[in-house]
N, C-alpha and C positions, 0 to 999 in steps of 0.2 A: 719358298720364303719371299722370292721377288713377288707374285701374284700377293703375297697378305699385305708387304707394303705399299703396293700401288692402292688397294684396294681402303687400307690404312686413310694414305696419303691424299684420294678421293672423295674419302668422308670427310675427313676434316676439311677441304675445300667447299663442299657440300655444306656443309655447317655453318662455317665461317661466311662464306657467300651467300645463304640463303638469307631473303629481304626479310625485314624489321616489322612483322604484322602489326600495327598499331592499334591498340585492344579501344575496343569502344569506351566511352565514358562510363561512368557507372552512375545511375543516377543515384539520388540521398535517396535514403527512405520514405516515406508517407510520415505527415507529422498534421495530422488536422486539426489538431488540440491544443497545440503548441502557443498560439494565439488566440486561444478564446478565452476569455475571462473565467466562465464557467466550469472550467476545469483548475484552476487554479485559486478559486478560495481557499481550496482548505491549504493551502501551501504554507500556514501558518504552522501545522505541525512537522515540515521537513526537519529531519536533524537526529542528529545525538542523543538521545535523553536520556539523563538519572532519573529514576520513577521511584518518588514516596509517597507514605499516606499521609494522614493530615498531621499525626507526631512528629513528624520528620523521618520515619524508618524507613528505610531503603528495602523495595520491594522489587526490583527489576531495573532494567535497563530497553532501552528500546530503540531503533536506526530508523528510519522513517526515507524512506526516497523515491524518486521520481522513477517513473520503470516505466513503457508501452509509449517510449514516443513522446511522453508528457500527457499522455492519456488518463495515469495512474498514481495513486499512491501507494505503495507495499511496506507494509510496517513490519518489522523482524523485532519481537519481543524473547524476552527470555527473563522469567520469574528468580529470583532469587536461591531459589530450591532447584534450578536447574530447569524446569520445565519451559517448551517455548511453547508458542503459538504464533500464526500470520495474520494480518489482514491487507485485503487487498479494497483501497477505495477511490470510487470511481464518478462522478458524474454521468449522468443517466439522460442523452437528451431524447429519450422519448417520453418518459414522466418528467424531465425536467426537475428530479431531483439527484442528491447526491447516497448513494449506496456503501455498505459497509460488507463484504463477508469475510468472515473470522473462523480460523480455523484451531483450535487449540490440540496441544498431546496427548492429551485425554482423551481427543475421537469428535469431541464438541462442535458442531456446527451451527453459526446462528447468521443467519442475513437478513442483515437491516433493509430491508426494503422499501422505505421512507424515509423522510427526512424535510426539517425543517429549519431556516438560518433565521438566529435573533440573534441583536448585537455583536454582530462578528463573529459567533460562535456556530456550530450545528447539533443539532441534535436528531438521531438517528431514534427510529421505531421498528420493531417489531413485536409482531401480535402472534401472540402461541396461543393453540386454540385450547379447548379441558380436555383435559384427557385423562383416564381412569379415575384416579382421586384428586386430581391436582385441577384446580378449576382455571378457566383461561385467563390470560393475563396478558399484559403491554410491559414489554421493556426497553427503557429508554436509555438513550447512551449519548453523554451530553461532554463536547468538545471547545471550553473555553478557554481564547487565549487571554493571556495576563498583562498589566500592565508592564509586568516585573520582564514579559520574554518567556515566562515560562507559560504552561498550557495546562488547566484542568481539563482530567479527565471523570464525569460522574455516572455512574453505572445506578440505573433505579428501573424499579420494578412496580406494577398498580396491579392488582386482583377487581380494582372496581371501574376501571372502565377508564380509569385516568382521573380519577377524582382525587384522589390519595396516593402518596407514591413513598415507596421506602428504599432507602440506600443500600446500592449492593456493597459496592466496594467506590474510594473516593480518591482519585488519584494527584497527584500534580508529577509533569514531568517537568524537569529541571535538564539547561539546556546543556551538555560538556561540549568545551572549547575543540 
């Protein structure tokens, strides 16, 4: 028993004595984005949102934040009926536009590959090519802010090349405190 207490008694001198390794810094993360303007236009739809259509019916809800550093935007939607979908949207600086991919519960994948900024607002493209019956088409996905604070969202589709365009679905989101 005397040999466990010394041996006890040892260690915790051992312990107690042994010096204070002072851990390196740790440096911040990488944040390249953080300050470039180009990454933060679309910051106009961070936030909260009640999403209606143009009656005022309550279609969704949507969280909108800043995610990768300030690199990104990641939108967390959830429709009314329960179903969600994401998108993640990014500034692109080697086309030097801003990009959309959407992923919805369905299975749905569509990425905006283009994009164009008028009036404070952007509007995203992507071109589906024909395929078996369905002949090829441009869908346009148009993100304006409001004077009100709130933010249209307008979803349209053209069969002729952009000449003509018909409304998918018309959204406004409205901001919750």
């Amino acid at each position: 028993m005397p040999t466990l207490r010394r041996i006890a008694a040892a260690l915790l001198v051992a312990l107690t004595a042994a010096p204070v390794v002072a851990q390196s810094p740790v440096s911040p993360p990488p944040a390249p984005c953080k300050d470039k303007p180009d990454y933060h236009r679309f910051d106009f739809w961070l936030g909260n949102w009640r999403v209606t259509a143009p009656n005022g019916t309550q279609v969704g809800t949507s969280h909108v934040d800043v995610v990768s550093g300030g690199c990104a935007l990641l939108e967390n939607w959830r429709a009314m009926n329960g179903s969600e979908g994401k998108s993640l949207n990014t500034f692109d600086p080697a086309t030097r536009q801003w990009r959309q991919f959407w992923v919805g519960q369905g299975g749905g994948v569509t990425d905006y590959r283009e994009s164009e900024w008028h009036d404070g607002g952007v509007s995203f493209f992507v071109r589906m090519p024909a395929a078996n019956d369905r002949p090829g088409a441009i869908m346009r996905l148009t993100f304006t802010p409001l004077d009100s604070g709130d933010v249209r969202q307008h979803s349209e589709i053209s069969s002729d090349g952009g000449k003509t365009w018909t409304t998918q679905y018309d959204f406004h989101y409205h901001r919750m405190p």
